[in-house]
C-alpha positions in Angstrom: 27.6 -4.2 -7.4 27.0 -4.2 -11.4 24.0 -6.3 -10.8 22.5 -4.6 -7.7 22.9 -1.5 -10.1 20.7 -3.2 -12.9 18.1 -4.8 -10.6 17.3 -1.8 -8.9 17.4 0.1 -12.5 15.0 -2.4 -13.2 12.2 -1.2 -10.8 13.2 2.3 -11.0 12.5 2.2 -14.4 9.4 0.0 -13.8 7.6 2.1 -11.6 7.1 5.0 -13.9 5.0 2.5 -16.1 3.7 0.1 -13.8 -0.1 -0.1 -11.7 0.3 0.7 -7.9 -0.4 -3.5 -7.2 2.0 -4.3 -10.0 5.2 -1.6 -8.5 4.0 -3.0 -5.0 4.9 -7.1 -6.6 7.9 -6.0 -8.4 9.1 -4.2 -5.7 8.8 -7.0 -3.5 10.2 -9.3 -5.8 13.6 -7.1 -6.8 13.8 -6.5 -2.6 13.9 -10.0 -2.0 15.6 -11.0 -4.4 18.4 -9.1 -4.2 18.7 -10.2 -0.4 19.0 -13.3 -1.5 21.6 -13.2 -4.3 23.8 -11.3 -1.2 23.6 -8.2 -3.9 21.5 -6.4 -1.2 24.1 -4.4 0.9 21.8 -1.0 1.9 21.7 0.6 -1.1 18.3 3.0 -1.8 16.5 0.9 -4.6 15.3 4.7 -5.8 18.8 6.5 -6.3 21.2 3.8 -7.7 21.2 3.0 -11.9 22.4 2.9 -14.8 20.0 2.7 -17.7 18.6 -0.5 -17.6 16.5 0.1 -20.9 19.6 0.4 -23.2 20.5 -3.0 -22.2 17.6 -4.7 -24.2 16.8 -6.6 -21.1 14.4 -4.4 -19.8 11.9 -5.3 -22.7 11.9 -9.0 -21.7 10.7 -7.4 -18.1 8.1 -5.5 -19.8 6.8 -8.2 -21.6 6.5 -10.6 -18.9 5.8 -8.2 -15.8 2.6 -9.8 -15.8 3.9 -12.8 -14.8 6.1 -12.9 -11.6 6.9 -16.5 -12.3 8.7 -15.4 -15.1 10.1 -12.6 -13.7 11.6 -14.3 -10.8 13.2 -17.3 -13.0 14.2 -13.9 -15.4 16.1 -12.4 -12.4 17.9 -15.8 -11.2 18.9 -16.7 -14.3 20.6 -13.7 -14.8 21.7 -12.6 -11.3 21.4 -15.6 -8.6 23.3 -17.8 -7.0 23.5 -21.0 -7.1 22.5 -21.9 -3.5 18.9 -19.8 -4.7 18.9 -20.6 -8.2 20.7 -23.9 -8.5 22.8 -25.2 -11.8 22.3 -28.3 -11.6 18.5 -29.2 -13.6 17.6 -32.0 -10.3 18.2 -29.4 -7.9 16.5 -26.1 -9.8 13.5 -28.5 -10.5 13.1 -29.4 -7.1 13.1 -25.5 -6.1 10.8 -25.0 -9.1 8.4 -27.4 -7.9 8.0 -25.6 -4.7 7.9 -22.2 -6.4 5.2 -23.6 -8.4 3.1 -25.3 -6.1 3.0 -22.0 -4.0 1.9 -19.7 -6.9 -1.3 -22.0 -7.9 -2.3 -23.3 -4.5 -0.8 -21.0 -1.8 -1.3 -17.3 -3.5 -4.0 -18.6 -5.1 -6.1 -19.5 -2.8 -5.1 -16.7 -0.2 -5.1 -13.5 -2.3 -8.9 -13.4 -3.4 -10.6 -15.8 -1.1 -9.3 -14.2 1.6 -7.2 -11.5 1.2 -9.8 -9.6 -1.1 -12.7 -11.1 0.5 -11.7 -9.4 4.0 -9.7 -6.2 2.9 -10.7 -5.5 -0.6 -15.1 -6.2 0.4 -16.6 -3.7 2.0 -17.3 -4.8 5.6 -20.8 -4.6 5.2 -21.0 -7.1 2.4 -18.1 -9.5 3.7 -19.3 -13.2 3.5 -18.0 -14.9 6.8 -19.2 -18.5 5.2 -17.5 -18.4 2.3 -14.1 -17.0 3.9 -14.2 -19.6 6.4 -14.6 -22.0 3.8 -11.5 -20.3 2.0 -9.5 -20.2 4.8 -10.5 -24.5 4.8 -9.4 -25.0 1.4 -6.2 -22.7 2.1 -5.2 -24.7 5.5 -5.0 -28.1 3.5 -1.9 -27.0 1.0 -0.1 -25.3 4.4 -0.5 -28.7 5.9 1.4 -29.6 3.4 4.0 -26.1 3.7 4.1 -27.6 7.5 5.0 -30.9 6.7 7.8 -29.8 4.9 9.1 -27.0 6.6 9.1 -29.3 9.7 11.7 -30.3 8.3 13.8 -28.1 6.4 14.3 -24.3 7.4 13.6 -23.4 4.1 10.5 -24.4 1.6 13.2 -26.4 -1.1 15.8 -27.2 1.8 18.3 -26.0 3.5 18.4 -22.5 1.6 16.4 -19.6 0.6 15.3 -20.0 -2.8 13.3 -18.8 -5.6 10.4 -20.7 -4.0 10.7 -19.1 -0.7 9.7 -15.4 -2.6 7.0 -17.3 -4.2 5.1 -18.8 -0.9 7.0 -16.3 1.7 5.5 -13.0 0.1 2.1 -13.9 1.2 2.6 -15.1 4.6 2.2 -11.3 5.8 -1.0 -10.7 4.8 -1.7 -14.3 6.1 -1.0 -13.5 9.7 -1.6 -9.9 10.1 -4.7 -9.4 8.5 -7.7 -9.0 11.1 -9.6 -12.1 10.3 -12.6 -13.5 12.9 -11.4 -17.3 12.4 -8.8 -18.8 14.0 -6.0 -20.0 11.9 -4.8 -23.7 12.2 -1.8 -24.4 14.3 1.2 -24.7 11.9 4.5 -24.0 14.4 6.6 -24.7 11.7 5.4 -22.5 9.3 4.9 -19.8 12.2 8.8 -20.4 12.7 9.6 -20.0 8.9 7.7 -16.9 9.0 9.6 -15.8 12.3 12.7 -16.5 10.2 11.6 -14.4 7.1 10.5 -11.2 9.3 14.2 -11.5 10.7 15.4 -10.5 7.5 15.8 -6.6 6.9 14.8 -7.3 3.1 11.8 -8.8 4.1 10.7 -6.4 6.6 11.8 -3.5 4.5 9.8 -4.9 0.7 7.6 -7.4 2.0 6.0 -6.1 5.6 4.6 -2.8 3.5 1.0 -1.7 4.6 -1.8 -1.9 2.5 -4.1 0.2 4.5 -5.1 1.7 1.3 -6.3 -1.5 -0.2 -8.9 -1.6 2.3 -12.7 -0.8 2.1 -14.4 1.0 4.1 -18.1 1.8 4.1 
């Protein structure tokens, strides 16, 4: 309870400083988050606090909001679990390795090649070639995400972890944006998904729309 109280102090306190895009990550980041630490248990991130600020820990989230690597690690070292955020350095490296390999070739490679070449571009200046060729690049690292999550339920193993927020956030947008290319077939990542939208965290932080990210002409 004490810590549910200072994570969601955390983004209450967050949003009245934070861009729309950056409240939209750190809200999907605490959500998750505290699903996953079991902290989660219905509470309204908007009415429960204390004040977070007075703590001093709030400045070391300022300071690396831009970040959400370091404000995930931030988060599970102070609040997770070990079966997210293991003890032991062989087991968190193993989770970090995921986590890391999602942010630079996962996110990276969805969020502006496609992501803001389809909803962010105006339709009318869209470049089919070049999002095709994104979507090529993209396929070959979840080749790799199916490989491993055929299996393991989870990206690191057996449990949600810090990597699955990482690589899981963006799966959304992956499959529910209206894109004119067929996907490749990846049933085991399609089933990972299946399992993350089962969560009420996930659905609740992470399935928000972004119909006013789009451009229209």
């Amino acid at each position: 309870m004490r810590a549910a109280t200072k994570l969601t102090s955390v983004y209450k306190a967050a949003a009245k400083r934070l861009s729309v895009g950056r409240i939209l990550k750190l809200r999907i980041i605490l959500g998750v988050l505290l699903a996953a630490t079991g902290f989660y248990l219905g509470y309204n991130l908007y009415r429960l606090g204390v004040d977070f600020q007075k703590t001093g820990s709030f400045v070391a989230l300022l300071h690396y909001e831009w970040e959400s690597g370091a404000i995930l690690r931030y988060l599970a070292n102070g609040y997770a679990g070990d079966s997210f955020w293991p003890a032991d350095p062989k087991a968190r490296a193993e989770v970090d390795k995921w986590a890391e390999w999602s942010k630079l070739n996962v996110v990276v490679n969805f969020t502006r090649p496609i992501f803001w070449s389809v909803v962010r571009t105006l339709p009318s200046q869209r470049d089919p070639v070049a999002i095709a060729d994104g979507l090529r690049t993209l396929n070959r690292f979840l080749d790799i995400a199916e490989v491993q999550l055929a299996t393991s339920p989870y990206l690191a193993g057996e449990h949600l972890t810090l990597a699955d927020i990482q690589f899981g956030h963006c799966l959304f947008r992956y499959f529910d944006i209206d894109i004119e290319i067929e996907r490749a077939e990846h049933p085991a990542l399609r089933r990972y998904y299946d399992t993350l939208t089962g969560r009420p965290n996930y659905r609740e932080h992470v399935m928000v729309s972004y119909d006013e990210l789009r451009a229209e002409d």
